[in-house]
matplotlib code that plots the C-alpha trace (Angstrom):
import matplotlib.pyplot as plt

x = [-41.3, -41.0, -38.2, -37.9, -35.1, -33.6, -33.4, -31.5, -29.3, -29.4, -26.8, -27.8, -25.5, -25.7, -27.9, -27.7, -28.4, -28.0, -31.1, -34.6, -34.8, -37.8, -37.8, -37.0, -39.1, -42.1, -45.3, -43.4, -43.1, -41.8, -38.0, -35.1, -32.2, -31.1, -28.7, -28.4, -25.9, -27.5, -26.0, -22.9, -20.5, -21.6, -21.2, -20.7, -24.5, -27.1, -31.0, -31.9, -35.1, -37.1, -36.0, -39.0, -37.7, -34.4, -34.8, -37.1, -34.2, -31.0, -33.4, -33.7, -30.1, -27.9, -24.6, -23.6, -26.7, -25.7, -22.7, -21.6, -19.6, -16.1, -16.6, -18.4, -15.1, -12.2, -14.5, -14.7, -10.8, -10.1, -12.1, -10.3, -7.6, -9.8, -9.4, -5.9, -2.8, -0.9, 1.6, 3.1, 5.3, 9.0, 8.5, 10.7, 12.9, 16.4, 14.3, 13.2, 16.7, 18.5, 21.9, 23.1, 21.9, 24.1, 26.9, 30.2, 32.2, 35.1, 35.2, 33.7, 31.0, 32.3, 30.6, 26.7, 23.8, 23.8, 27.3, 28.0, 24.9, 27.0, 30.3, 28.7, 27.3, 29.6, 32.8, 30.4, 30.1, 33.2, 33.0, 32.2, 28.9, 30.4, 32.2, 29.0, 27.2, 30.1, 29.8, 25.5, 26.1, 28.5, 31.1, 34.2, 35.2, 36.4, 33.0, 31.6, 27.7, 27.2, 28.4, 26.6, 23.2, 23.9, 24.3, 21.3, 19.4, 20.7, 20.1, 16.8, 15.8, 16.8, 15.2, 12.2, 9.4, 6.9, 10.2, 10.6, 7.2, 7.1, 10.0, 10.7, 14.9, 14.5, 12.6, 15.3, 17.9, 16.3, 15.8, 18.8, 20.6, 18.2, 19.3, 23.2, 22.6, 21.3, 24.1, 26.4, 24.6, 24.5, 28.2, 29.5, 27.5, 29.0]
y = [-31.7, -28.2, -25.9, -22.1, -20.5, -19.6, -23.2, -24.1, -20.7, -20.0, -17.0, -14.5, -11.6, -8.7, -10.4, -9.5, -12.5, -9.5, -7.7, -7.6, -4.2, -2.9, -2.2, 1.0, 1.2, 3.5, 1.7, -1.5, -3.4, -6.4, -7.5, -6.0, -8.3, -7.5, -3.8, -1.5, 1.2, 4.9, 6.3, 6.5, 8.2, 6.6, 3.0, 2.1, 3.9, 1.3, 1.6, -2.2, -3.7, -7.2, -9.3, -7.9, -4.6, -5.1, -7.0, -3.5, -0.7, -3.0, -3.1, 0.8, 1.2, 2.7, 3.6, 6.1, 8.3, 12.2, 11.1, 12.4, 9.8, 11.0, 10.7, 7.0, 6.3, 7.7, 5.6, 2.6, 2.6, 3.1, 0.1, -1.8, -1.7, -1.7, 1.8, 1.9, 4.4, 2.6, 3.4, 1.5, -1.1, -0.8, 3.4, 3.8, 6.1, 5.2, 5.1, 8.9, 9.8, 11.4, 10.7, 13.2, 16.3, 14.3, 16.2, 13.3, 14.8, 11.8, 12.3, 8.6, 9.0, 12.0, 15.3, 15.2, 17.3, 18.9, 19.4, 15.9, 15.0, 16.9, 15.8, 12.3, 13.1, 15.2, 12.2, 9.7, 11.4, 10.8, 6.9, 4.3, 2.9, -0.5, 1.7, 3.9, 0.3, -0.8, 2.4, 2.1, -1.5, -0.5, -3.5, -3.4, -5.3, -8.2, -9.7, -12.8, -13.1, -15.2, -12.2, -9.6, -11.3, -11.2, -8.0, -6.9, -8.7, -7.2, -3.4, -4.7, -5.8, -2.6, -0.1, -2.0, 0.8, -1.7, -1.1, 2.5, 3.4, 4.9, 7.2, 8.5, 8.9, 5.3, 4.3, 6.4, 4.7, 1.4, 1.8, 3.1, -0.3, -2.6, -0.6, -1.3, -5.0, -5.0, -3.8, -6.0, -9.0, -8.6, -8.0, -10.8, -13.2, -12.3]
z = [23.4, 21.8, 22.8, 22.4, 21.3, 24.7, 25.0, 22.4, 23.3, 19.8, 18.9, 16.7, 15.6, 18.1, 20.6, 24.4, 27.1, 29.5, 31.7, 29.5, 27.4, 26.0, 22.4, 21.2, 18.1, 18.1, 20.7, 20.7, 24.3, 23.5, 25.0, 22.7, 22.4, 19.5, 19.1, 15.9, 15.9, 16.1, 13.3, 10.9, 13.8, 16.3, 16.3, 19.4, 20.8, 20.1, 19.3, 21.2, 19.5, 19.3, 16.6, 14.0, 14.3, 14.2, 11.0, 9.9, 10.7, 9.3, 5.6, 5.8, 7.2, 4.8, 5.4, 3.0, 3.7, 3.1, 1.4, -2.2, -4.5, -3.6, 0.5, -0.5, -2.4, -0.2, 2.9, 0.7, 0.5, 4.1, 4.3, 2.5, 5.3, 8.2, 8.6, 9.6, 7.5, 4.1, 2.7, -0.8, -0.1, 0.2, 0.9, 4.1, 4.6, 3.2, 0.0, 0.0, 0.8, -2.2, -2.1, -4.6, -1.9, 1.0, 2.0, 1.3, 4.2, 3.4, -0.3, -0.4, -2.8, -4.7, -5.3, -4.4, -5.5, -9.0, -10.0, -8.9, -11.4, -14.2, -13.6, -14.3, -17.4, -18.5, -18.0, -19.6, -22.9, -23.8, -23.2, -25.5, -25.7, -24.1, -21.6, -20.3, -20.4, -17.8, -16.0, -15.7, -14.4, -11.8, -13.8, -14.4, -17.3, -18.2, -17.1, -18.0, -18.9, -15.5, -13.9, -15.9, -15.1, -11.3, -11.2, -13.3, -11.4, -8.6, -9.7, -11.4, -7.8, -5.9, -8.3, -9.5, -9.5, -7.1, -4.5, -4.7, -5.1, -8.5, -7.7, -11.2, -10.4, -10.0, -13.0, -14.9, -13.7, -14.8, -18.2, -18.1, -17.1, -19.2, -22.4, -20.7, -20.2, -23.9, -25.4, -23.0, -23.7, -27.2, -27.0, -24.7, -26.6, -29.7]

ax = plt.figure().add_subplot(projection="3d")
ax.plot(x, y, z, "-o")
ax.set_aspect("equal")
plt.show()
């Protein structure tokens, strides 16, 4: 015995078991139970049409229609993440926050903003290489090379640029302390 399709309850993408439609394709009658969004902004209004012409409209359906290359691209990202806001990783905002333009109302972390920048510099030119090496790893020495590697790895960790999102401050400060545990390394090995 031959069955029809609504025997065997076949499911087909977008097919409605609901009341009969007629097809909304030019001098068709035949039962639509198949639905095709209306256009571009409006996906959730449906053109409803027999299976023929649904197959018809989804081949000439296109998308992008009236679109120039840069909207295609910036909708081809937001699609990439279901169209929902990103951000890069590890950007929150203790990470934005500059700590040299914090006010230091206890004297804890010294003078901030730019005269707290030169007063850094200015007390490290007169260090040894070894000593500004220290100072960039936030040691005090005598350190061991067990405890040297800990805490690059540490500072390495915290100010990697895939952390701070490319902050540039950061990225500073990071070659800064691989060129310290160089030296240091090469020193404490010696």
């Amino acid at each position: 015995m031959a069955e029809s399709a609504d025997s065997l309850d076949l499911e087909y993408p977008g097919r409605d078991r609901g009341s009969p439609k007629t097809c909304d394709w030019p001098d068709c009658r035949a039962n639509a139970g198949f639905r095709a969004p209306k256009s571009r902004d409006c996906l959730t209004e449906y053109y409803w049409f027999c299976l023929d012409h649904v197959r018809d409209y989804n081949a000439a359906w296109n998308f992008y229609e009236g679109m120039n290359e840069g909207q295609i691209e910036q909708e081809i990202r937001k699609d990439t993440c279901w169209q929902r806001p990103t951000w890069p990783m590890g950007m929150r905002a203790w990470h934005r926050l500059d700590l040299n333009k914090v006010s230091d109302w206890f004297s804890s972390l010294g003078r901030g903003g730019e005269a707290g920048e030169r007063e850094r510099r200015s007390s490290t030119r007169d260090l040894s290489p070894e000593a500004r090496a220290y100072r960039a790893l936030e040691l005090e020495p005598p350190v061991n090379l067990t405890e040297l590697k800990a805490r690059y790895k540490q500072l390495v960790k915290r100010l990697h640029p895939d952390v701070n999102g490319g902050d540039t401050e950061a990225e500073d400060r990071l070659k800064e302390i691989n060129q310290a545990y160089a030296l240091l390394k090469v020193t404490l090995t010696a």
